[in-house]
N, C-alpha and C positions, 0 to 999 in steps of 0.2 A: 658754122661748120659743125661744132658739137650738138647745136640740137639735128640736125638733119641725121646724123650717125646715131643716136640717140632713138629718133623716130624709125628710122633702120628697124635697130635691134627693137626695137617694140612691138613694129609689124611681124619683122620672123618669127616674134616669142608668140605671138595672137595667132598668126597661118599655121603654124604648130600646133597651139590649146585648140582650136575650132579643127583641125584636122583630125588630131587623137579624140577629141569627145566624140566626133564623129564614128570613126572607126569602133570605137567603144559603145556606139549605143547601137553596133547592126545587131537583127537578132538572128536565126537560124535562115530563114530567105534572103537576107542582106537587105532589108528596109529598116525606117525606123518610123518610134512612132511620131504622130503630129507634133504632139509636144515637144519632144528631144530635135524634131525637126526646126522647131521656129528658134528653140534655144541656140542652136548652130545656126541659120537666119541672122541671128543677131551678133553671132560671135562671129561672123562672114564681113557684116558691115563694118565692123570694128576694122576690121584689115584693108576694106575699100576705103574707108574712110582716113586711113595715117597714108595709106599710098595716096591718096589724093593729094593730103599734105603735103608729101615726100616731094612729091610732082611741082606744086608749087612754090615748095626751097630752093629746087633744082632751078626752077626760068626763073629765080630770083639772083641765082648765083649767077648763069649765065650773062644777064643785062649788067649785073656790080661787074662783071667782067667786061664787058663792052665800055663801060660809063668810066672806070679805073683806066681804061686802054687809051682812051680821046685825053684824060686828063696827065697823061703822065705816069699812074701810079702804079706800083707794081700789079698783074694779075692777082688773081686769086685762083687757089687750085679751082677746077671743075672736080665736084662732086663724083662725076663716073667713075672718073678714073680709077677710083681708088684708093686706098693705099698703098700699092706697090706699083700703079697703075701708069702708063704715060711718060715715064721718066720724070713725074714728079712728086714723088711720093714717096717714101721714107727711104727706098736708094736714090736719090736723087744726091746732086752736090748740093741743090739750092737746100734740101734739107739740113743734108749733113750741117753744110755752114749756118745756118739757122740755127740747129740745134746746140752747136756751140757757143755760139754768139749769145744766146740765152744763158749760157751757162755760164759764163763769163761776166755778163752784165746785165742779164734780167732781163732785157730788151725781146721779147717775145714778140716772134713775124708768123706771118700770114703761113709760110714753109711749114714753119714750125709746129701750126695747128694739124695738121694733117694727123702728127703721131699723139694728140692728146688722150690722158689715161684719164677715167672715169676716178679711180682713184686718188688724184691728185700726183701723180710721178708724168713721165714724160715715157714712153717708150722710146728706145735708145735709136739712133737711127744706123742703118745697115751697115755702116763702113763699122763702127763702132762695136756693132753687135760679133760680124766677122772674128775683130780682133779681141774679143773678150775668148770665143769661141777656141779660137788659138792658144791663148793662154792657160786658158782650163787644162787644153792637151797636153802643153808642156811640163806643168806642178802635176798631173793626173792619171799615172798610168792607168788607171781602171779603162779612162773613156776612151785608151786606145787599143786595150784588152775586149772590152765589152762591145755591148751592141746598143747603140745611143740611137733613141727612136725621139721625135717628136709630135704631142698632141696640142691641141687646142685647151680644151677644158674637160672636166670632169674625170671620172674613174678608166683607169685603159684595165680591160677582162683580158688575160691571155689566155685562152685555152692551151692545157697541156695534157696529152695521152698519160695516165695512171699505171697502167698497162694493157697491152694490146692480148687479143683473141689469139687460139691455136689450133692447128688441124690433128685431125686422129687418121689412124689407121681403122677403116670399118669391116669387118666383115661383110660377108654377101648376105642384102636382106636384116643385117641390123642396122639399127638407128644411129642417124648420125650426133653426134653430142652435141650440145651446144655452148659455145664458146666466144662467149661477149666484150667487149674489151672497155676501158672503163678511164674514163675521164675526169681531170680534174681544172680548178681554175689559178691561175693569179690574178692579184688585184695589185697593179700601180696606179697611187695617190700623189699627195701631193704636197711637201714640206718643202717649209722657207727659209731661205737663207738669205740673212742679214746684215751689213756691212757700212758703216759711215767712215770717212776721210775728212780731216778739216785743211784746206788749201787760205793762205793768206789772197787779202786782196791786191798786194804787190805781184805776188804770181803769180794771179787771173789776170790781173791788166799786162802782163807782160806778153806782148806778143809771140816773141821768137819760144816760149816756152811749149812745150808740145802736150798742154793740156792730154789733151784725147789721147796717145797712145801714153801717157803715164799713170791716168783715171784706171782705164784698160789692163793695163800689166797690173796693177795694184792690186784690184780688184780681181780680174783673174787668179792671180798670186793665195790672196787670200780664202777664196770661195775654192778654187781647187785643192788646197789643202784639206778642206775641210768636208768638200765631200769625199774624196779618197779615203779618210779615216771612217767616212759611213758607210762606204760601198765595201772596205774590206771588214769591219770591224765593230758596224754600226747595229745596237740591238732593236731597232724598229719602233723605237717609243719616240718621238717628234723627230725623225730621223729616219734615212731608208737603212732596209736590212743589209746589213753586212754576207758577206758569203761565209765567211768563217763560223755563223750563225747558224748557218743551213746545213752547210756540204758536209759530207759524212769524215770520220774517220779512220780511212783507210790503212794507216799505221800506226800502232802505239812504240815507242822507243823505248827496249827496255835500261838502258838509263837516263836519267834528267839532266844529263848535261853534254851527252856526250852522240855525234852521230857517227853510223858507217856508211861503209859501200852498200851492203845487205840490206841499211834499212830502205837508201833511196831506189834498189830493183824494188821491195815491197811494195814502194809506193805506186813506182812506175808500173808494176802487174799490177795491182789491185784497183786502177783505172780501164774502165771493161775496151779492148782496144777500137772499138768503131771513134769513141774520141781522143787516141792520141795523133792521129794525123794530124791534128788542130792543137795538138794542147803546149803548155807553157808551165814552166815553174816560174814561182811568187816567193820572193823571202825578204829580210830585209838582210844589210848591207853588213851584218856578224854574221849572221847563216851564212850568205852567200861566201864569206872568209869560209867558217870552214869547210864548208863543202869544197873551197877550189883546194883543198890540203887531201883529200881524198882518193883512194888510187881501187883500182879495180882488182878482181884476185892475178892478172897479168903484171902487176906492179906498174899500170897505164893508170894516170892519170883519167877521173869523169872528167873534168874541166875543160873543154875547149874554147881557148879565147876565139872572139871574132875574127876573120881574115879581110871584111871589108868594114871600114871607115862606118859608125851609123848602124849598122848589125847587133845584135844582140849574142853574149858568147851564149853557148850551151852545155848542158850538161846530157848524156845520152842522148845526142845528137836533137834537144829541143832547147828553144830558147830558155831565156835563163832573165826574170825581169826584178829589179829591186821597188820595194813598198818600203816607206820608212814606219806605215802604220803595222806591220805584220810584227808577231810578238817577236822579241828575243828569245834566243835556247835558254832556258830556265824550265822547273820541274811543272809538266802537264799543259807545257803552253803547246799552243800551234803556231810551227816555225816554217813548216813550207806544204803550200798547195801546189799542186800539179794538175790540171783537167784543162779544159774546153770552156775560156771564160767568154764565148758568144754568147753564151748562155745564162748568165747573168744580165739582164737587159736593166739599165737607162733611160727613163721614162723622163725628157724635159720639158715642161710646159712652156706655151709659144709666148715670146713677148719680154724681155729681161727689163723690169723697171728703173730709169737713172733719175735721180731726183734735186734738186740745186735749195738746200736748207737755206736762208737769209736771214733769220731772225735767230735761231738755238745759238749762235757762236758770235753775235753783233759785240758784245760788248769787250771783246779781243781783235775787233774786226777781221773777222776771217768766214769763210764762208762752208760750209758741210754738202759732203755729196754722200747720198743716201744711194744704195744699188742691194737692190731683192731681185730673187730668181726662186721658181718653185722646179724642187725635180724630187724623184725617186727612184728605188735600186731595189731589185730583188733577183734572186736567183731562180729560175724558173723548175730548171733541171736538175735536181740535188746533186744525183748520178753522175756527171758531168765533171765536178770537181772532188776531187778526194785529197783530206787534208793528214798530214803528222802531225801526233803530237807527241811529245815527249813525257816519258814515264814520271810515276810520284817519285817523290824525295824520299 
C-alpha cells in the first residue's frame, strides 16, 4: 500500500513538472519549439508510465483481496477508496481500533497502513484527531477568538487591501484624478510543535485504561498552552506572530500601575468603530480584577457579570475574555487589547503526527509517544485590534 501511494504522489509531482515546462516553453503564438516539444514527449511518458504502474498495484490489490476473502483473512483496504474514502479509511472504527492497538503493542494491521507517514509517525486516526482538536479549544482562547483555517502544504499568501481608492468632486470639463488603491500581502508558514509522554507498559496493556482520550487531553493540554502564548505574545522567530506584536497602541496610561474609567473609553474610541460590532477585550485574570473595581462617571459600575450560564461577562456592553499569557499592570506593559480578533488568522497544517517510541525508554520499560503538529498565527489587519499600555515608571 505504501509503494502504490508513493507512485501516486510521483505521477502528480511529473503531471505537474511536464505541464508547467510546458506552459513555460509557449512563445508569443502559443507553439513550442521541436526541441522543448520532444523534452515534454518525454516528461509525458514518465507520467504514462507510473500510471501504468499505479494500474497494476490496483488489480494486484484487488485479486490479494479476492484470494485473503476464500481463505478467511481479513480484506485489504482497496486502493480507491482512499483515505477517507468508503468507510474504511482513517474514520473508520476498523482504523480507529487499529490505530490503537499498535500503540498498545506494536501489532501493526492492514487498517492501520491506510494512515502511514512517509516520515516514520503514524497520522492519527479521526476520532482521535477530533478530540485533540477540542482540547486545543478548551486551554486556547485565541482559536476560539480567531479564525482557524486549514491547508495542506506549503506557504498560505493572504491578500490584504493597504488602502483603498477615493472619489473627488470634478468640475465640468476637468480631469478626473486618479486614485489607486493599494495592496499588500501575508505570508503563513509553518512552525513545529513538539511534545513526548512516557506511559508504563503496565498501562498500555491495561485494558479498562482509556489510552486515547488521556494521549488526547495531554497533549491537547500541553500544545494549547503553548500556542496561545505565541498567538498572543509570540515574536515570529520559530514561532508564529503574536498580536501584541503587530496591533498598534491605541492607549498609553498615564500611570504604570494604575487604570481608569477614561483610559478603557480611550481605548474603546480609538478602535475605528466598523469593528466593535465584533470586538472583545483580552486581559489576564489581575487586569480583569481591576477593571471589575471600576465605576463610570455615574458611580455605575463597567463590569457586567454574565446573566446566562457559559456567556462571557462584559465590560461596555462587550465580552470580556481571560489570557494568562497577556502581561500584568506593571510599567509600559500591554495589559488589555480590545479589536476584531477574526482577523488574526490560524494557519494549521493538515495531518497531526502520533508516534509510539519503543526503543528511547526500554531500559525503564516504558514506552514514549511522540505528537508534532505544524501551525501559524499572524494578524492580518493591524487596524483591527488596538492595544494599552501602560505608562513608564
Amino acid at each position: 500500500m505504501t509503494k502504490l501511494i508513493e507512485l501516486q504522489e510521483q505521477r502528480a509531482t511529473a503531471f505537474a513538472a511536464a505541464k508547467n515546462f510546458l506552459e513555460g516553453k509557449r512563445n508569443g503564438g502559443g507553439t513550442v519549439s521541436p526541441e522543448d516539444r520532444a523534452h515534454y514527449e518525454a516528461m509525458e511518458q514518465t507520467v504514462v508510465d507510473l500510471d501504468t504502474e499505479i494500474a497494476c498495484l490496483e488489480r494486484q490489490a484487488v485479486l490479494e483481496n479476492k484470494v485473503y476473502a476464500r481463505q478467511g483473512e481479513p480484506i485489504l483496504n482497496p486502493p480507491s477508496a482512499g483515505i477517507d474514502g468508503g468507510g474504511i479509511g482513517r474514520g473508520s472504527k476498523a482504523y480507529s481500533n487499529a490505530f490503537w492497538n499498535c500503540m498498545r503493542t506494536k501489532a501493526i494491521t492492514n487498517d492501520l497502513n491506510v494512515g502511514s507517514d512517509q516520515a516514520g509517525g503514524y497520522l492519527v486516526p479521526d476520532q482521535f484527531e477530533r478530540t485533540l482538536v477540542q482540547a486545543l479549544e478548551e486551554h486556547n482562547i485565541m482559536r476560539q477568538l480567531s479564525r482557524v483555517i486549514t491547508t495542506s502544504s506549503g506557504e498560505l499568501h493572504i491578500p490584504v487591501v493597504a488602502s483603498t481608492g477615493t472619489a473627488s468632486w470634478v468640475a465640468e470639463g476637468n480631469e478626473i484624478p486618479l486614485s489607486d488603491g493599494t495592496f499588500g500581502q501575508v505570508i503563513l508558514t509553518a512552525y513545529k510543535i513538539g511534545t513526548m509522554i512516557k506511559v508504563t507498559h503496565e498501562l498500555l496493556k491495561d485494558s479498562a485504561f482509556p489510552i486515547d482520550s488521556f494521549l488526547a487531553q495531554d497533549f491537547g493540554r500541553r500544545m494549547g498552552q503553548l500556542e496561545e502564548e505565541a498567538f498572543v505574545a509570540g515574536d515570529g522567530v520559530n514561532k508564529p506572530t503574536g498580536f501584541l506584536s503587530t496591533a498598534p497602541v491605541g492607549k498609553v496610561v498615564g500611570s504604570p500601575s494604575a487604570l481608569s474609567f477614561e483610559d478603557v473609553m480611550d481605548l474603546y474610541r480609538k478602535l475605528r468603530s466598523p469593528y466593535r460590532n465584533k470586538a472583545v477585550f483580552v486581559a489576564n485574570d489581575l487586569t480583569i480584577g481591576a477593571l471589575q473595581k471600576l465605576k463610570d462617571n455615574n458611580g455605575q459600575y463597567l463590569w457586567r457579570p454574565a446573566l446566562t450560564m457559559g456567556e462571557p461577562d462584559t465590560i461596555l456592553g462587550r465580552p470580556v475574555y481571560v489570557s494568562s499569557f497577556m502581561p500584568a499592570i506593571g510599567p509600559e506593559a500591554k495589559v488589555l487589547a480590545f479589536g476584531d480578533f477574526s482577523y488574526y488568522w490560524i494557519g494549521d497544517r493538515t495531518g497531526r503526527t502520533f508516534e509510539r517510541l519503543n526503543e528511547l525508554f526500554a531500559q525503564t520499560d516504558q514506552v514514549g509517544f511522540k505528537a508534532t503538529q505544524r501551525v501559524d498565527g499572524k494578524l492580518v489587519l493591524p487596524e483591527a485590534i488596538q492595544v494599552m499600555q501602560m505608562g513608564a515608571a
